[in-house]
MARKEZA-519615 format. One record per residue (C-alpha): x, y, z. Coordinates in steps of 0.2 Angstrom, whole numbers, plus 5000, padded with zeros to 4 digits. Layout:
! residues N
{node {X,Y,Z}}
...
//
This chain:
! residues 260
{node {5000,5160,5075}}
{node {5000,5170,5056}}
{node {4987,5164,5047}}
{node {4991,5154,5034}}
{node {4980,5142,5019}}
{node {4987,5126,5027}}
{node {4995,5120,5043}}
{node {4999,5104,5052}}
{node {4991,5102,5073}}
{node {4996,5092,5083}}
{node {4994,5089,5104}}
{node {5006,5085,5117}}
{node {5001,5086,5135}}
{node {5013,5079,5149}}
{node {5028,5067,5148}}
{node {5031,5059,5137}}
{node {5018,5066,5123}}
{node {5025,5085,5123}}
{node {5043,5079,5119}}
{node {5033,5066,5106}}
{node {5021,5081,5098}}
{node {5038,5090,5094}}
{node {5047,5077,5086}}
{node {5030,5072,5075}}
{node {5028,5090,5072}}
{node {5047,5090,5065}}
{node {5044,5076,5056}}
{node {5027,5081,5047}}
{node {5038,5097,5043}}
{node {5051,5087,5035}}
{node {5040,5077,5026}}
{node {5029,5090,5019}}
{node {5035,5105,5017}}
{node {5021,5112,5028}}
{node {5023,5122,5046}}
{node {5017,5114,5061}}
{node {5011,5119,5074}}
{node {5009,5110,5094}}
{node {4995,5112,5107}}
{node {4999,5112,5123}}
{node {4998,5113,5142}}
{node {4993,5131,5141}}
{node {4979,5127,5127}}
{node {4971,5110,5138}}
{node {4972,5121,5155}}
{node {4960,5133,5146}}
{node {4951,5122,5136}}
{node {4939,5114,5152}}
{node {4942,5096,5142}}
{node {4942,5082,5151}}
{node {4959,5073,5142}}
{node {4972,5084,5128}}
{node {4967,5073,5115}}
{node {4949,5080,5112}}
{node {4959,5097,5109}}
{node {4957,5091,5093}}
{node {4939,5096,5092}}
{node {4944,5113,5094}}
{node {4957,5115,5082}}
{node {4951,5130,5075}}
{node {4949,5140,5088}}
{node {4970,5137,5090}}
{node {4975,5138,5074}}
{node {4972,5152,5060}}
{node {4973,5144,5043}}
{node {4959,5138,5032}}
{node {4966,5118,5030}}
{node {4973,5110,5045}}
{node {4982,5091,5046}}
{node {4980,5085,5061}}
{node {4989,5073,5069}}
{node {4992,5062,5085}}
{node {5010,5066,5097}}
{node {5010,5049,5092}}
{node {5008,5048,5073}}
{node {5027,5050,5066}}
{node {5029,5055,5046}}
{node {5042,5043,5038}}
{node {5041,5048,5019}}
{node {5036,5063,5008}}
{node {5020,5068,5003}}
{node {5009,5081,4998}}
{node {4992,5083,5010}}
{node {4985,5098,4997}}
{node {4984,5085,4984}}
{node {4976,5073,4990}}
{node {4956,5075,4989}}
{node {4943,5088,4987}}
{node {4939,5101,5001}}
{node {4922,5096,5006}}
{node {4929,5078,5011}}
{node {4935,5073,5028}}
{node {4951,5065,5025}}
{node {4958,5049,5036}}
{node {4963,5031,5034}}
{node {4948,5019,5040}}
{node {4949,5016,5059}}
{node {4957,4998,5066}}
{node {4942,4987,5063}}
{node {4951,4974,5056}}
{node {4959,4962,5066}}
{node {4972,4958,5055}}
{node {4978,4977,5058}}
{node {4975,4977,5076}}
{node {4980,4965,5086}}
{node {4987,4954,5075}}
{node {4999,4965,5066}}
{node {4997,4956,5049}}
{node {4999,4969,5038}}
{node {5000,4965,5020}}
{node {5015,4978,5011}}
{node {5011,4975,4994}}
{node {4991,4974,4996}}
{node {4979,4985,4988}}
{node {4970,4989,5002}}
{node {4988,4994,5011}}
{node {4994,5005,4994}}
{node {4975,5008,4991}}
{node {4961,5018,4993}}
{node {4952,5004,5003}}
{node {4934,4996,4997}}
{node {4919,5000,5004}}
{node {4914,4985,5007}}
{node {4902,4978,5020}}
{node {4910,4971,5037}}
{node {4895,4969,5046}}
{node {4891,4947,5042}}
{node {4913,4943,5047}}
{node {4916,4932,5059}}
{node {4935,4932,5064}}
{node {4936,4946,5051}}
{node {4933,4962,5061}}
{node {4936,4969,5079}}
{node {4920,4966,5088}}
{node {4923,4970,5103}}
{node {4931,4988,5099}}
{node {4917,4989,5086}}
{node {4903,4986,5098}}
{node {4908,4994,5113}}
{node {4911,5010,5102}}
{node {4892,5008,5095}}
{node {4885,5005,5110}}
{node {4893,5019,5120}}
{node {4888,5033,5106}}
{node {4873,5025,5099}}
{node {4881,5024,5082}}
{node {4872,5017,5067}}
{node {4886,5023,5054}}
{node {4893,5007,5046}}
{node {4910,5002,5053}}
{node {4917,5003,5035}}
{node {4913,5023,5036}}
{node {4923,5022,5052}}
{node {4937,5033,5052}}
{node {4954,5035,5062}}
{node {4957,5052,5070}}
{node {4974,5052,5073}}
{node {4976,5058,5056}}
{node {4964,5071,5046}}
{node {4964,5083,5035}}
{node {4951,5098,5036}}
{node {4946,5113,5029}}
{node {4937,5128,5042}}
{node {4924,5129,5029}}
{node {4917,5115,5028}}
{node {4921,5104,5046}}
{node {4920,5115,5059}}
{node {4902,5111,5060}}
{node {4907,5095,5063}}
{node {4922,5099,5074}}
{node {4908,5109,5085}}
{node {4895,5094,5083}}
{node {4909,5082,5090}}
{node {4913,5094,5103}}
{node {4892,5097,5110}}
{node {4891,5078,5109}}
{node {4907,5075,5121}}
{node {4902,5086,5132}}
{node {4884,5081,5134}}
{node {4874,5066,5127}}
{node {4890,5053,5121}}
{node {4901,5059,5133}}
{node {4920,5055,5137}}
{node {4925,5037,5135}}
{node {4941,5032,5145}}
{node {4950,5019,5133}}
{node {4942,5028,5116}}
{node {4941,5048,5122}}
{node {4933,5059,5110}}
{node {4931,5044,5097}}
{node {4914,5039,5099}}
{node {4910,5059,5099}}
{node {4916,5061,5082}}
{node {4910,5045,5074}}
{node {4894,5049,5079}}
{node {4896,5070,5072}}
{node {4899,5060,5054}}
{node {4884,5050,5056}}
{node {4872,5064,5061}}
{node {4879,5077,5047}}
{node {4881,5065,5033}}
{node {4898,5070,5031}}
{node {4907,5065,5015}}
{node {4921,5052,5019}}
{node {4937,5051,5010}}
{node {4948,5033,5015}}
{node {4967,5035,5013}}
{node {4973,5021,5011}}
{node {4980,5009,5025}}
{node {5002,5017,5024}}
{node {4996,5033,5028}}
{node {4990,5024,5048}}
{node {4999,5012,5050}}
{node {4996,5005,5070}}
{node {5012,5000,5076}}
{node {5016,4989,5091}}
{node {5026,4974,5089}}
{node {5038,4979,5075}}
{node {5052,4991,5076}}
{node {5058,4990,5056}}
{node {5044,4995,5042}}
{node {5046,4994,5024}}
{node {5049,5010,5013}}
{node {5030,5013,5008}}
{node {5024,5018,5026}}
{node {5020,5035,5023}}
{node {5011,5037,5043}}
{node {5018,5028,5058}}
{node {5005,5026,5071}}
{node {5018,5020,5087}}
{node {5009,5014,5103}}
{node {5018,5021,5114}}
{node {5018,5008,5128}}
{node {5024,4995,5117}}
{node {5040,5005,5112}}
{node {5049,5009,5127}}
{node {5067,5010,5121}}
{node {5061,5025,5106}}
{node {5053,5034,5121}}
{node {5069,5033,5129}}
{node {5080,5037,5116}}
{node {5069,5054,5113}}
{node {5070,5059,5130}}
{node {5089,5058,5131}}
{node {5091,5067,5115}}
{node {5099,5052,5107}}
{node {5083,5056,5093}}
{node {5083,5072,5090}}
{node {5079,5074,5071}}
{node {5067,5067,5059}}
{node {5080,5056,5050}}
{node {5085,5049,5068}}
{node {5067,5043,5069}}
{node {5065,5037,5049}}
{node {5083,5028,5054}}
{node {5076,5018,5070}}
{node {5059,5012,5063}}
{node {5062,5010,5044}}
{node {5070,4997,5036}}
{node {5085,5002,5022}}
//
């Protein structure tokens, strides 16, 4: 593509994540303001990648702008809002990744929190109990050697970058998931870039929770969800409705999964 200061990336590799990549990719657009652009079978044949999502560590070798927002096939935008305003260039921007297990599996998200409308507090997880996702949280450690605290954690189904200052990173990520961390077959590339932020010191900035949000159980969300992060296995019908055209456009998707 033309280069351009800013551009939304997103992948979508096979049935049903290249019909999904499009319609996020519209939706972003919609939302935003911003082009979008989708990587696809033709990028991940080339790419010698073991899975489409890790094309993400090589996002700009795709794409020719100097600011990127990335996002997952799976990640849908319900709301306006304005990526270029959000934080300074030198930070990686996300939400914080699903350590809680109020977010994931239980689903008990709180709408009018501060931590949901909120930049999140850093605040130590380590000493919880019931509190935090251990299992996720240690199999993740353990299979990248991580010593980042989990609160540092970030999701990667929704960043913003700058060429300037996180394609080190991106390239770090990309060395460690080819060789010493690896591929992980639940988490992919996850481990790989958690461990990147951990070994350059990256500066972190926490978005908060509406831009993220994981969604499994519910089909209605309120009006402050900025992010929808569907899990594709658990929303069978939306699949099904996008592949027989029956949602085509953004507001078809903003109609089905927010409430009026």
């Amino acid at each position: 593509m033309s280069h351009t200061s800013i551009v939304g990336v997103t992948v979508g590799v096979g049935a049903p994540y290249d019909q999904l990549a499009s319609m996020a990719a519209l939706c972003f657009t919609k939302h935003t303001g911003l082009p979008a652009v989708v990587l696809g079978a033709e990028e991940f044949t080339g790419s010698q990648i073991a899975h489409p999502a890790a094309l993400r560590l090589r996002l700009f070798d795709y794409v020719d702008a100097d600011r990127v927002v990335y996002f997952d096939a799976d990640w849908l935008c319900l709301r306006d809002w304005a990526p270029t305003a959000i934080a300074e260039l030198s930070e990686v921007v996300a939400c914080r990744d699903f350590i809680l297990a109020d977010e994931w599996p239980r689903q008990h998200y709180q709408f009018d929190s501060k931590g949901f409308l909120e930049e999140p507090d850093d605040v130590p997880l380590e000493d919880t109990c019931d509190i935090v996702r251990h299992d996720y949280i240690n199999e993740v450690r353990q299979f990248g050697a991580i010593s980042l605290p989990i609160s540092k954690w970030i999701n990667t189904g929704m960043l913003i970058l700058t060429r300037e200052h996180h394609s080190t990173w991106l390239r770090t990520a990309l060395e460690l998931y080819l060789g010493p961390v690896g591929h992980h077959t639940v988490y992919y590339e996850q481990p790989a870039l958690v461990k990147a932020i951990e070994l350059l010191d990256l500066p972190i900035r926490l978005l908060p929770r509406r831009f993220n949000v994981l969604a499994a159980y519910e089909t209605k969300w309120p009006g402050s969800v900025v992010g929808l992060h569907i899990k594709v296995k658990r929303h069978h019908e939306f699949i099904a409705n996008l592949a027989a055209g029956l949602v085509s456009r953004p507001d078809h998707v903003q109609a089905y999964f927010q409430a009026q």
